[in-house]
C-alpha positions in Angstrom: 6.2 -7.1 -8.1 7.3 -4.4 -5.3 6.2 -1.8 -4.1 8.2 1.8 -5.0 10.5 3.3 -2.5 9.5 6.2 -3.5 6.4 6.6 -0.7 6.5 6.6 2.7 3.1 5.9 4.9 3.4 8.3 8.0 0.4 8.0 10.9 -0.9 11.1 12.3 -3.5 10.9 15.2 -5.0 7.6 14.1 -5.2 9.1 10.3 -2.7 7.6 7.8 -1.0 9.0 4.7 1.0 8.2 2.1 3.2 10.8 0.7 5.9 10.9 -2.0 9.4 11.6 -0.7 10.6 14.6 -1.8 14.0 16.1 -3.1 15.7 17.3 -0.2 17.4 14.7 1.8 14.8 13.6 4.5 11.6 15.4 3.2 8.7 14.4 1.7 5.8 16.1 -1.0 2.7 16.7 0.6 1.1 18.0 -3.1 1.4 14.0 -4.0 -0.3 13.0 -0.2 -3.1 10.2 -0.6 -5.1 9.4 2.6 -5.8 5.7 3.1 -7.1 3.4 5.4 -6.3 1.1 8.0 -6.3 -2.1 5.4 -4.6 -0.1 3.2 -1.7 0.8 5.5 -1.6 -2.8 6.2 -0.8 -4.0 3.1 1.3 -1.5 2.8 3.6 -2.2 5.9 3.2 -6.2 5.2 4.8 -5.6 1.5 7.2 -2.6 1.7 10.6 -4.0 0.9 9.5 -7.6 -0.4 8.3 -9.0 -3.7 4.9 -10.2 -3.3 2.2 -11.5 -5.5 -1.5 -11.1 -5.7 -1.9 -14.1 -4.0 0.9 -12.9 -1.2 -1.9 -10.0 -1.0 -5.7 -12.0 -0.6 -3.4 -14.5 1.5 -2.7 -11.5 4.2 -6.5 -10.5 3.7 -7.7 -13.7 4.6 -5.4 -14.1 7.2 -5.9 -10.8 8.7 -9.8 -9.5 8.4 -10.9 -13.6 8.3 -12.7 -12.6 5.0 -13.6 -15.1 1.9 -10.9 -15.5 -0.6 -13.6 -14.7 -3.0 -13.2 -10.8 -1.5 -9.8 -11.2 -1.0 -9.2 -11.7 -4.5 -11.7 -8.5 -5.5 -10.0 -6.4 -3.1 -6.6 -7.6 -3.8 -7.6 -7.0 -7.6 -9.0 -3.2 -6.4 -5.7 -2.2 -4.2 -3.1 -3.1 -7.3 -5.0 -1.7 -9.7 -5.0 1.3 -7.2 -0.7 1.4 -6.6 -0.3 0.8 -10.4 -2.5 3.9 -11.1 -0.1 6.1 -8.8 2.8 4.8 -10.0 3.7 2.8 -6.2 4.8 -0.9 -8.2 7.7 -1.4 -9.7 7.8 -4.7 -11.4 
């Protein structure tokens, strides 16, 4: 799977958001803004522009917060089910 081009995450004073770019050349939708959070923006950064895997996904967890795969896996599940929702995978 991969992740839309059609979001970009911007960071604004420590807060982060994801927006959907809009029509204009260069501008973005703030109606379709979603704030996340650090681990979120994570992910997002680590897989923008590659094809990745659930497993590519609780690997970086592990890797990067030193959690269980056992959460990993949960929160892995949790963030997919998440982008899929809002339309952010293409597959």
């Amino acid at each position: 799977m991969k992740l839309s081009d059609q979001y970009s995450l911007i960071e604004f004073r420590g807060n982060h958001l994801l927006v959907r770019k809009g029509k204009g050349q260069g501008s973005v939708s703030l109606d379709k803004g979603l704030q996340v959070n650090g681990s979120f923006a994570f992910l997002w950064r680590r897989f923008k522009g590659v094809d990745f895997s659930g497993k590519d996904i609780v690997d970086a967890l592990v890797s990067e917060y030193e959690i269980s795969e056992e959460e990993a896996s949960s929160a892995a599940t949790d963030i997919i089910g998440l982008w899929r929702s809002y339309g952010m995978i293409v597959e």
